[in-house]
TORKOL-4160 file (C-alpha; in steps of 0.2 Angstrom, whole numbers, padded with zeros to 4 digits, m for minus):
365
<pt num="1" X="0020" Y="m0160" Z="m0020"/>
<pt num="2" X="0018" Y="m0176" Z="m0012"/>
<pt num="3" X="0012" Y="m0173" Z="0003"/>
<pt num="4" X="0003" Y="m0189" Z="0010"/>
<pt num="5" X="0022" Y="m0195" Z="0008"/>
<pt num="6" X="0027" Y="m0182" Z="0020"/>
<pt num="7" X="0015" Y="m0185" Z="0031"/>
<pt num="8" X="0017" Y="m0203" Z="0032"/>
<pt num="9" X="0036" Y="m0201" Z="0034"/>
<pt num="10" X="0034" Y="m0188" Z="0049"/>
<pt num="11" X="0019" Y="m0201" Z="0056"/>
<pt num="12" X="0035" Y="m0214" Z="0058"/>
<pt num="13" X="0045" Y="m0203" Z="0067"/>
<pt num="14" X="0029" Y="m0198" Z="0078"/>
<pt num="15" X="0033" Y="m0217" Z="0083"/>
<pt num="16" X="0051" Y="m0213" Z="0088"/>
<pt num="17" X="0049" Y="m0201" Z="0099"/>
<pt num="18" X="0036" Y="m0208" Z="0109"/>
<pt num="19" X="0022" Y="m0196" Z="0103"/>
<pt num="20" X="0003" Y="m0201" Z="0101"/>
<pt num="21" X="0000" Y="m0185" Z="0090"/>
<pt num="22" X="0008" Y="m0167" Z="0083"/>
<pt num="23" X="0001" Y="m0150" Z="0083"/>
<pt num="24" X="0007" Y="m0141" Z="0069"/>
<pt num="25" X="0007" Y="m0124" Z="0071"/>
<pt num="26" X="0021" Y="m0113" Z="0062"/>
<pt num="27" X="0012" Y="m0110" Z="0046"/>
<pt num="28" X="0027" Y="m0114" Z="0034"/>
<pt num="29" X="0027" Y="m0132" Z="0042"/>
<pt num="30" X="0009" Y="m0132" Z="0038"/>
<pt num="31" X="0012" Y="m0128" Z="0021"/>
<pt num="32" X="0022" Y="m0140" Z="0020"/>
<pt num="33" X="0014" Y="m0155" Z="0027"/>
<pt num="34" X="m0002" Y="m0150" Z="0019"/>
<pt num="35" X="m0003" Y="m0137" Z="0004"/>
<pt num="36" X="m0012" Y="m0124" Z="0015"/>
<pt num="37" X="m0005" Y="m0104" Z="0011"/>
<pt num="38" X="m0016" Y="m0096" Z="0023"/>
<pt num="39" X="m0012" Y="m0083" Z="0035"/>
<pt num="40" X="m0021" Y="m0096" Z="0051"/>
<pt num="41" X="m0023" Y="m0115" Z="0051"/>
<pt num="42" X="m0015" Y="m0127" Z="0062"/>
<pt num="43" X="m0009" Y="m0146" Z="0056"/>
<pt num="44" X="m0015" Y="m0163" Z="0070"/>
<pt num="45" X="m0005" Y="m0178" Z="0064"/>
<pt num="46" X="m0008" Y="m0194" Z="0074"/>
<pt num="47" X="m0003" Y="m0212" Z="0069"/>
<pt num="48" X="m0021" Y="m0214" Z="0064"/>
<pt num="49" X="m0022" Y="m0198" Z="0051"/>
<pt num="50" X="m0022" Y="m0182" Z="0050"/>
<pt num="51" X="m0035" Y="m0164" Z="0053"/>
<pt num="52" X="m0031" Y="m0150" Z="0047"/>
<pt num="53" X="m0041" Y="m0136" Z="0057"/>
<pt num="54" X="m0045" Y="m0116" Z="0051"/>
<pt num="55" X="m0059" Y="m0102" Z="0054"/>
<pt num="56" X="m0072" Y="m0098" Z="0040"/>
<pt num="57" X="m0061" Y="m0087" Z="0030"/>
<pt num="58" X="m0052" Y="m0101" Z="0024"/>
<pt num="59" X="m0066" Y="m0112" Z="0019"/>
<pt num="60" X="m0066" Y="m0110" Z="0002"/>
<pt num="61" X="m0046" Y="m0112" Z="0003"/>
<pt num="62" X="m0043" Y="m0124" Z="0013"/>
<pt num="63" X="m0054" Y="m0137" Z="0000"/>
<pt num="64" X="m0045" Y="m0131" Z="m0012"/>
<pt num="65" X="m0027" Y="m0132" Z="m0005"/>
<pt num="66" X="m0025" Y="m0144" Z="0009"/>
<pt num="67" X="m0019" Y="m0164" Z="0004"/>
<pt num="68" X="m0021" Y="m0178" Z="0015"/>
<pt num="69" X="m0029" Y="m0170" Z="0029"/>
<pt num="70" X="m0049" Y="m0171" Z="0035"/>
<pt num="71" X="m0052" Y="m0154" Z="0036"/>
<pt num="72" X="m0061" Y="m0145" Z="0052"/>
<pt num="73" X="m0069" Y="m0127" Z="0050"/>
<pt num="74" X="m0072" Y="m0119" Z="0065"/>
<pt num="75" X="m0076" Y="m0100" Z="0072"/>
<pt num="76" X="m0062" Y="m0098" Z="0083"/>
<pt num="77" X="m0043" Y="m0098" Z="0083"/>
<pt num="78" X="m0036" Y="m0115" Z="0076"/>
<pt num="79" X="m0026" Y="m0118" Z="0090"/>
<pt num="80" X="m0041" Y="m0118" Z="0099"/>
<pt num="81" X="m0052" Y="m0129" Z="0088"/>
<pt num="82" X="m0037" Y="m0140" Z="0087"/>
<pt num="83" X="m0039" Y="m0141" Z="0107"/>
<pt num="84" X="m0056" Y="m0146" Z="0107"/>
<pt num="85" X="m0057" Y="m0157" Z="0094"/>
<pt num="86" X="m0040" Y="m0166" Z="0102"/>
<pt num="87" X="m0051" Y="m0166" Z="0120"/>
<pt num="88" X="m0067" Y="m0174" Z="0112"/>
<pt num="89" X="m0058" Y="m0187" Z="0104"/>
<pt num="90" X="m0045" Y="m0194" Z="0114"/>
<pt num="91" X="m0049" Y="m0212" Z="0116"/>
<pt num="92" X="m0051" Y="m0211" Z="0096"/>
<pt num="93" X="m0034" Y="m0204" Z="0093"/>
<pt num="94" X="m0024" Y="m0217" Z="0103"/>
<pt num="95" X="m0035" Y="m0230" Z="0109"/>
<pt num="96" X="m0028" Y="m0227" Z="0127"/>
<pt num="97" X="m0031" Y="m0216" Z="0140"/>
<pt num="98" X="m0018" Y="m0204" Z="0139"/>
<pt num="99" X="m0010" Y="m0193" Z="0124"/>
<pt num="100" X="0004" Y="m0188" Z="0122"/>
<pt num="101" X="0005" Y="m0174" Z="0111"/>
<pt num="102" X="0020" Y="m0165" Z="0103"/>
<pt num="103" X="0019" Y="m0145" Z="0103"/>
<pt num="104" X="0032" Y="m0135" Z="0091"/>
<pt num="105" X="0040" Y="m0128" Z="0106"/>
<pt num="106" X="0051" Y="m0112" Z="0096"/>
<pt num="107" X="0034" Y="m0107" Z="0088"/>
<pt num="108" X="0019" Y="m0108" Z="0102"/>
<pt num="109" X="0018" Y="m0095" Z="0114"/>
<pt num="110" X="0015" Y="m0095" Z="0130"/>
<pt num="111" X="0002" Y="m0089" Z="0131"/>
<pt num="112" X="m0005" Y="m0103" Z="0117"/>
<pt num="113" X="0002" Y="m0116" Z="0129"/>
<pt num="114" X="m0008" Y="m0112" Z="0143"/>
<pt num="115" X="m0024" Y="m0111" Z="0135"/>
<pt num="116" X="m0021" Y="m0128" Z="0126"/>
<pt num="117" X="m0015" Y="m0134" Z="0142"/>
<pt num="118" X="m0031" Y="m0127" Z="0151"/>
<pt num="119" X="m0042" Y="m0136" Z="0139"/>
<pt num="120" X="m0035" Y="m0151" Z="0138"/>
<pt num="121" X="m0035" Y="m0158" Z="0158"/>
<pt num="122" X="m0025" Y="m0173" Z="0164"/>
<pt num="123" X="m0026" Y="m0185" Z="0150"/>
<pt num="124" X="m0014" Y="m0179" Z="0139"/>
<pt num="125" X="0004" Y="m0173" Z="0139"/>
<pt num="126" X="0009" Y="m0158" Z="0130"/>
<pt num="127" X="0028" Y="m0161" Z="0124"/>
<pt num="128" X="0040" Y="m0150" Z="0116"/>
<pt num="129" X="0044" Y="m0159" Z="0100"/>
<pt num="130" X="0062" Y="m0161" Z="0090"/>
<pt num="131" X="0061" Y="m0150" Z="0074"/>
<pt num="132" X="0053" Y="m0164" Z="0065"/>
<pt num="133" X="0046" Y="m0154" Z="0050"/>
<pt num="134" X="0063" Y="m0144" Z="0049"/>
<pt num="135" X="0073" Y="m0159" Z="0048"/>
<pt num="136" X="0064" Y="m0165" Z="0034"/>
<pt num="137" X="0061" Y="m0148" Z="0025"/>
<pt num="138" X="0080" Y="m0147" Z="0022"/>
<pt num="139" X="0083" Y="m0159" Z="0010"/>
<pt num="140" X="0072" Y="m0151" Z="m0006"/>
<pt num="141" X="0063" Y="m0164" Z="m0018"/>
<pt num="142" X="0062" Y="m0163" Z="m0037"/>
<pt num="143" X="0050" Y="m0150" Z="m0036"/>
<pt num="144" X="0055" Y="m0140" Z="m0024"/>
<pt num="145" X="0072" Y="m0139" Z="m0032"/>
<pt num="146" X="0061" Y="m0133" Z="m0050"/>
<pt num="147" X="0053" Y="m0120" Z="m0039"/>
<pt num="148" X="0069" Y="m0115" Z="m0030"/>
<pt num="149" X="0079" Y="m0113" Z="m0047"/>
<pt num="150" X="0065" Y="m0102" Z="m0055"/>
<pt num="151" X="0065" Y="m0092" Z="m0039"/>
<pt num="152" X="0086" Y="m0090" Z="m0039"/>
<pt num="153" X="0082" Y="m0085" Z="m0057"/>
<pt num="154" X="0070" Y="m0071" Z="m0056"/>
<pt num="155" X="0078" Y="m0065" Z="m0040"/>
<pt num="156" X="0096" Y="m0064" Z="m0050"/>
<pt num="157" X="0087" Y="m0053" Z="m0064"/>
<pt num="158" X="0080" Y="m0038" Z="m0052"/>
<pt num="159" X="0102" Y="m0035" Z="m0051"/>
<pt num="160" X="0104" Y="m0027" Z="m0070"/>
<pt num="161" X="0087" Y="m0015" Z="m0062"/>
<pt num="162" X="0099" Y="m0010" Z="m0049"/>
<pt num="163" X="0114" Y="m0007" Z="m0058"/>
<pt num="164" X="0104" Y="0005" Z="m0069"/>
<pt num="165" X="0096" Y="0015" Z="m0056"/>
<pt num="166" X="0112" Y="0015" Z="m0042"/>
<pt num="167" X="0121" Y="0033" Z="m0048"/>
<pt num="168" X="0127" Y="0046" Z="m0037"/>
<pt num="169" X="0110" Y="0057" Z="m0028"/>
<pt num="170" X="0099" Y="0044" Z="m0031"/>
<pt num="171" X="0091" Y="0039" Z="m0012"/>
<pt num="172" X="0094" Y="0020" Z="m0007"/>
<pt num="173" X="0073" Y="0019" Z="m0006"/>
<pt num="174" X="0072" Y="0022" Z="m0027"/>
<pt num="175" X="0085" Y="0009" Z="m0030"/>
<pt num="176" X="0074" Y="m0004" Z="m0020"/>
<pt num="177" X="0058" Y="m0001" Z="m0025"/>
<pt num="178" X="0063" Y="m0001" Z="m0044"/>
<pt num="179" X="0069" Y="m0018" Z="m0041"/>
<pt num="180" X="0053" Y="m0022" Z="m0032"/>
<pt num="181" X="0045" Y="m0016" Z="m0045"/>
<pt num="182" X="0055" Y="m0026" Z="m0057"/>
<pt num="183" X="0049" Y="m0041" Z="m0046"/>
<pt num="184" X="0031" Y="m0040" Z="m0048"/>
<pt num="185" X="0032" Y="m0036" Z="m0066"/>
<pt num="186" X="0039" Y="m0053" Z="m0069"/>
<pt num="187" X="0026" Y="m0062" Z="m0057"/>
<pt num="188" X="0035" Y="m0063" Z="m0040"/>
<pt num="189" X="0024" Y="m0068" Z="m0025"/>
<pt num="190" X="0035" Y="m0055" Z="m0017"/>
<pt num="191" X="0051" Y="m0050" Z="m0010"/>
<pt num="192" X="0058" Y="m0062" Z="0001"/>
<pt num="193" X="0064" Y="m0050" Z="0017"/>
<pt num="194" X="0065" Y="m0030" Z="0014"/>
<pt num="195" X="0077" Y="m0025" Z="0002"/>
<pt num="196" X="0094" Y="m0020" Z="0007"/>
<pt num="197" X="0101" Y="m0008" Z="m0001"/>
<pt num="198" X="0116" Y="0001" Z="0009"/>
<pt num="199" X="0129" Y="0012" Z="0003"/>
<pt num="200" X="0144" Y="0023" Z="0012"/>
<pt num="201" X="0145" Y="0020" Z="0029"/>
<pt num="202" X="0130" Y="0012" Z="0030"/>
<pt num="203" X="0136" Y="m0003" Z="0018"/>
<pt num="204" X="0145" Y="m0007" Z="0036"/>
<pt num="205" X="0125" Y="m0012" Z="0040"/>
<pt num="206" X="0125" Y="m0032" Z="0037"/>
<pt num="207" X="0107" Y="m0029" Z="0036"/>
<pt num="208" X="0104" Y="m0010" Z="0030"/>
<pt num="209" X="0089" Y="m0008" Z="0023"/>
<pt num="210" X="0086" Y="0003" Z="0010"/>
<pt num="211" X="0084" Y="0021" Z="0020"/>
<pt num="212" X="0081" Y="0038" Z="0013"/>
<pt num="213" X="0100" Y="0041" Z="0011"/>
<pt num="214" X="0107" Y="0046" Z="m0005"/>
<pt num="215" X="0120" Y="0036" Z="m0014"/>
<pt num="216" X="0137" Y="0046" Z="m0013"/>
<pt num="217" X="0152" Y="0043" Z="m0024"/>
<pt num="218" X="0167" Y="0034" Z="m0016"/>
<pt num="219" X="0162" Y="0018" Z="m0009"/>
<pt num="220" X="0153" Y="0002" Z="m0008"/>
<pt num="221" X="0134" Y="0000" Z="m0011"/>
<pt num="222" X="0129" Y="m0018" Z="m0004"/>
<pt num="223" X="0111" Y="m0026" Z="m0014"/>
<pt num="224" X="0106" Y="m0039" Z="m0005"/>
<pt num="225" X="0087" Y="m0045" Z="m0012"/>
<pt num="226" X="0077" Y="m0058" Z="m0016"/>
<pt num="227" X="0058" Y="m0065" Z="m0021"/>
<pt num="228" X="0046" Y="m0076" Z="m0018"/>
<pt num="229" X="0040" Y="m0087" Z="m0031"/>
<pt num="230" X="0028" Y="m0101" Z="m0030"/>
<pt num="231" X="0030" Y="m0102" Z="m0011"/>
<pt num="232" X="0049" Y="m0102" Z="m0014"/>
<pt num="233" X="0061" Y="m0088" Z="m0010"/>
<pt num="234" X="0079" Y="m0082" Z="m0017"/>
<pt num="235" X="0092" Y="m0073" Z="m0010"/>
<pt num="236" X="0107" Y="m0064" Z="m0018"/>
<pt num="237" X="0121" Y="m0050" Z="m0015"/>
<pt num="238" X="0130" Y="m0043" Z="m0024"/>
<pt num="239" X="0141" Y="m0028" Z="m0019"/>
<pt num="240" X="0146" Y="m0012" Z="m0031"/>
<pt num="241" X="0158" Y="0002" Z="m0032"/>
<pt num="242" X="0151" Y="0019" Z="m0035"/>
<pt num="243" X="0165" Y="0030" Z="m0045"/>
<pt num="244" X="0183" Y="0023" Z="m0044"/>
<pt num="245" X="0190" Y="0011" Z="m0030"/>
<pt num="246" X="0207" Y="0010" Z="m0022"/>
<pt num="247" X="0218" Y="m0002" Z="m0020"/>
<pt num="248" X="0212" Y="m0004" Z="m0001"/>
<pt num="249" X="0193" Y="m0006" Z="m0007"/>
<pt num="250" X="0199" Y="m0018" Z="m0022"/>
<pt num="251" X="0209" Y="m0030" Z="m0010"/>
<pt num="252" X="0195" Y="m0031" Z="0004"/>
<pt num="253" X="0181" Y="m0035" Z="m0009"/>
<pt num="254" X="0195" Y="m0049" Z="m0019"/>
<pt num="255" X="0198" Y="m0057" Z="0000"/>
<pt num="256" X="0178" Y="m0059" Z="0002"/>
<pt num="257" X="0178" Y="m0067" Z="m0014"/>
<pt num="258" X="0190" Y="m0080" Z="m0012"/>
<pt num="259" X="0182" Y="m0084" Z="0007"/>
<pt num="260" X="0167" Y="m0085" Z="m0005"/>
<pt num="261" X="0176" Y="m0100" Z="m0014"/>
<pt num="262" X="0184" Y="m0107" Z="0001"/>
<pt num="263" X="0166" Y="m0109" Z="0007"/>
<pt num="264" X="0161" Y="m0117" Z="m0007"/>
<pt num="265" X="0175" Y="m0128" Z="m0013"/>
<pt num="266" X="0173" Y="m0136" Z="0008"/>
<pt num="267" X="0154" Y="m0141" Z="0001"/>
<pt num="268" X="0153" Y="m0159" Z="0000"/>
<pt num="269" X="0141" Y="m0172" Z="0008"/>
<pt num="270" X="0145" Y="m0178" Z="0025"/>
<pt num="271" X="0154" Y="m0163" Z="0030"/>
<pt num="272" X="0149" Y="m0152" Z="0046"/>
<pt num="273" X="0141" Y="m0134" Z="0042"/>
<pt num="274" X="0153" Y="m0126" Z="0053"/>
<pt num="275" X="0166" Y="m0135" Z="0043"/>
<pt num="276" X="0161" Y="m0124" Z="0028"/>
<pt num="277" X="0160" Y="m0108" Z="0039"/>
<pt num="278" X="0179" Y="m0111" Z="0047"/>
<pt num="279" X="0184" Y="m0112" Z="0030"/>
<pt num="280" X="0177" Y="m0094" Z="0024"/>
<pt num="281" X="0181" Y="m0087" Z="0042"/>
<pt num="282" X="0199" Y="m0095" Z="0042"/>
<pt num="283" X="0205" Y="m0085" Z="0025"/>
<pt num="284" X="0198" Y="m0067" Z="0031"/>
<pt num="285" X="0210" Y="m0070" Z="0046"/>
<pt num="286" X="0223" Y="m0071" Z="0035"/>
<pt num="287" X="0219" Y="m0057" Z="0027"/>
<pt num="288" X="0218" Y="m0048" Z="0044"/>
<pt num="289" X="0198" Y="m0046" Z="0041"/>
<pt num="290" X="0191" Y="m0059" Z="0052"/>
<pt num="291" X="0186" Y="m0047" Z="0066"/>
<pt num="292" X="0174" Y="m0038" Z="0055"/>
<pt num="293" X="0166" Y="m0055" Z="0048"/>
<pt num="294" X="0151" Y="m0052" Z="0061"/>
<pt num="295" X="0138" Y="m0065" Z="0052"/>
<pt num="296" X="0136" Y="m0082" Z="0050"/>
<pt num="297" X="0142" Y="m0089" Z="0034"/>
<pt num="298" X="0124" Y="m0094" Z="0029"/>
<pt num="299" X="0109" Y="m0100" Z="0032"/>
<pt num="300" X="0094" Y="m0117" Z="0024"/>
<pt num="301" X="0082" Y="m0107" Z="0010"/>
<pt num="302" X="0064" Y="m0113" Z="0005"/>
<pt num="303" X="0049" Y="m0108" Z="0011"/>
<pt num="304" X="0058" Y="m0098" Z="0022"/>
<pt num="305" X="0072" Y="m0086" Z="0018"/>
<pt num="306" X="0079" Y="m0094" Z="0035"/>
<pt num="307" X="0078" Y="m0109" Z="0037"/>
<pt num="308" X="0088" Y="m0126" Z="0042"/>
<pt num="309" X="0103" Y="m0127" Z="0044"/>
<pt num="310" X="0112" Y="m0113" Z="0052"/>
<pt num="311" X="0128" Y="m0113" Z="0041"/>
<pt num="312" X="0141" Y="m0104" Z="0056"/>
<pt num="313" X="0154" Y="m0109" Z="0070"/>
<pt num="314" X="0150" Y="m0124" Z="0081"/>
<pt num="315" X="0137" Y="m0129" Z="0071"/>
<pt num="316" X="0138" Y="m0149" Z="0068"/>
<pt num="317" X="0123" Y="m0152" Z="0056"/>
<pt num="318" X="0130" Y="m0163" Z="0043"/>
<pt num="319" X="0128" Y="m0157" Z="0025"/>
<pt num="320" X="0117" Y="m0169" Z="0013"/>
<pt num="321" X="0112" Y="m0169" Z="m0005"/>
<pt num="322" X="0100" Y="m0159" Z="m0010"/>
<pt num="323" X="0101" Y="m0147" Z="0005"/>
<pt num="324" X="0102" Y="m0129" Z="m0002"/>
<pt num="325" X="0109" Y="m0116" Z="0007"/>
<pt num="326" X="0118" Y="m0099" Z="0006"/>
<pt num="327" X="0136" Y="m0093" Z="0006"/>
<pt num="328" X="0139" Y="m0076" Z="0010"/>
<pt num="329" X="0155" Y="m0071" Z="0018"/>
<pt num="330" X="0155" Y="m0051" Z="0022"/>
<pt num="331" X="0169" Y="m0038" Z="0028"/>
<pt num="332" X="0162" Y="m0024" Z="0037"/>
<pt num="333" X="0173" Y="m0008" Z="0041"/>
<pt num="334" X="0166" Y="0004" Z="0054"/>
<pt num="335" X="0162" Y="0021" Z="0049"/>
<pt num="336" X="0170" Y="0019" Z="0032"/>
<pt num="337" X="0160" Y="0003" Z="0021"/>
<pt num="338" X="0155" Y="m0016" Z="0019"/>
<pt num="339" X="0156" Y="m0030" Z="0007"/>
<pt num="340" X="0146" Y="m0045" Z="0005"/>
<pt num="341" X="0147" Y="m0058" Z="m0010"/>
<pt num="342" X="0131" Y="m0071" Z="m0007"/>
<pt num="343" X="0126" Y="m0084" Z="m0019"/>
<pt num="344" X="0113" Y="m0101" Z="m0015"/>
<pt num="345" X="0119" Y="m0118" Z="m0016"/>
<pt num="346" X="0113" Y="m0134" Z="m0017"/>
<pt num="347" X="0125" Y="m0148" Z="m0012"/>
<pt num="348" X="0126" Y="m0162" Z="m0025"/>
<pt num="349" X="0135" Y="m0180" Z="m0023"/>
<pt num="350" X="0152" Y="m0173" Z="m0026"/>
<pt num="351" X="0151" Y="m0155" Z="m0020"/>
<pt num="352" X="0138" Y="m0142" Z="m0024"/>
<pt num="353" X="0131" Y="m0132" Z="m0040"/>
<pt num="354" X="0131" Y="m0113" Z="m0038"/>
<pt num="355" X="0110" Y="m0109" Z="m0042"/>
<pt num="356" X="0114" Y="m0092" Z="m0042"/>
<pt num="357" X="0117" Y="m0085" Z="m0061"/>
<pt num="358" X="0131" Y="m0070" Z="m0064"/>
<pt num="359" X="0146" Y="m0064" Z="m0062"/>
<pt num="360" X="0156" Y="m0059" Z="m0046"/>
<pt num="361" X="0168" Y="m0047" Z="m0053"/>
<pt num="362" X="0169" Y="m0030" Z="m0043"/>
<pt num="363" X="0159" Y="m0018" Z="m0055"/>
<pt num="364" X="0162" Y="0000" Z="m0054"/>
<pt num="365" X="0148" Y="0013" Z="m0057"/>
């Protein structure tokens, strides 16, 4: 990963938004930026360099893992140590008086914010900051895109474990460890988010999580899963039938798969997010399903299995190459079942490819 490039590309925009430094604390940013997996560490770019600060568990780590960055082992928190580090050299990080320093607003508590505030006094100037490393985390380099496919690949695999283990009595909990299971066999990281694995009533859960329920015959079971692979996760789901469905259940799971498609074929560059949304929302209202379309369309994957952009109404963030997100239109019937149909995307020059390997067809179990 090139991340000197990512840092020197974040310094310029350090420059304009009138910033003197960066504190980087949402971890998967400092990944990001810097290489660092650990479960504490905290990122400082200024226009001069960057410091990369963590506790003396991560000693050993951080050597190993961090790129680009000075690194500063400390005994307290890294926020902390960031603080004093940022309070003894001021005059060294701007060559001014003053500083100000941009904070990640959506991740730093309060409670971090007035201890930072506390210890730094009146030369500086603490600022929320624009999502700067977001923004730049949505569009996936060359290698990023390697580690994303192999991810969508295991993830994909783990579906053939559930189809062998989904059969009338068997509890939603056995399902998902077997493909858990399955997942750490093959070398997953880990799962990407609990796995969901709702059938009956409660496929009518958008995020039911595997319970102690036991499968019934007559209905929808909805598999939503995913890994982590190299830092990167997946996310798929596919929907089954357990016995033999009617032609009610057939034409709800056909109208979720043609808003699937709508969604997709609306995929092109320079096209708004919501765009894609209206266009999978538009053909369940035809169908007379769009009231129990509860969800956003999808959502940015990568280090995060949520992550920039927000694919869903109102949204404006305009859609670019190499962007990858989901698509995952869902009907959800109260007190009777749900569907969901979800596959990753990465938008290309013309469109987008589908990542997601397998068919869509409704299987019956």
């Amino acid at each position: 990963m090139d991340y000197e490039g990512r840092q020197t590309h974040l310094r310029s925009a350090l420059v304009e938004n009138r910033l003197d430094a960066l504190l980087v604390t949402h971890l998967p940013n400092v990944c990001y930026l810097c290489g660092f997996t650990g479960s504490a560490g905290a990122l400082l770019l200024t226009e001069r360099g960057s410091v990369f600060f963590a506790d003396g568990r991560y000693t050993s780590q951080a050597r190993t893992e961090v790129r680009g960055a000075r690194i500063v082992i400390a005994g307290g928190a890294p926020l902390l140590t960031a603080g004093e580090w940022l309070a003894s050299h001021r005059q060294k990080t701007t060559g001014r008086g003053s500083c100000r320093v941009g904070i990640e607003g959506e991740h730093l508590s309060f409670a971090g914010y007035g201890r930072l505030t506390g210890m730094l006094g009146s030369g500086f100037r603490l600022r929320p900051a624009p999502a700067l490393v977001e923004q730049a985390r949505m569009v996936k380099d060359t290698e990023e895109m390697a580690r994303i496919r192999a991810a969508v690949v295991l993830g994909a695999s783990l579906f053939e474990t559930a189809l062998t283990a989904i059969r009338p009595g068997v509890k939603e909990t056995k399902v998902a460890g077997a493909m858990e299971y399955a997942a750490r066999k093959a070398g997953a990281d880990g799962m990407s988010f609990p796995t969901i694995i709702a059938s009956g009533e409660r496929s009518a859960q958008p995020h039911g999580r595997a319970s102690d329920a036991a499968i019934r015959p007559g209905g929808f079971v909805v598999c939503d899963f995913g890994v982590i692979l190299a830092g990167y996760c997946s996310d798929r789901t596919r929907t089954v039938y357990v016995g033999r469905p009617d032609k009610d259940a057939r034409r709800v799971y056909e109208a979720v798969r043609e808003a699937q498609q709508a969604a997709l074929d609306a995929i092109r560059p320079g096209r708004s997010v919501g765009e894609v949304d209206r266009a999978s929302r538009k053909l369940l209202q035809k169908q007379g399903l769009g009231k129990y379309f509860t969800h956003s369309t999808g959502h940015g994957v990568g280090l995060e299995i949520h992550e920039a952009p927000r694919v869903a109404a109102r949204q404006t963030e305009l859609l670019r190459p190499r962007m990858v997100i989901t698509v995952e239109p869902g009907v959800y019937l109260p007190r009777r079942w749900g569907v969901r149909i979800e596959d990753m995307v990465v938008v290309t020059e013309q469109g987008c490819e589908v990542l997601t390997p397998g068919s869509k067809e409704l299987i019956a179990i």
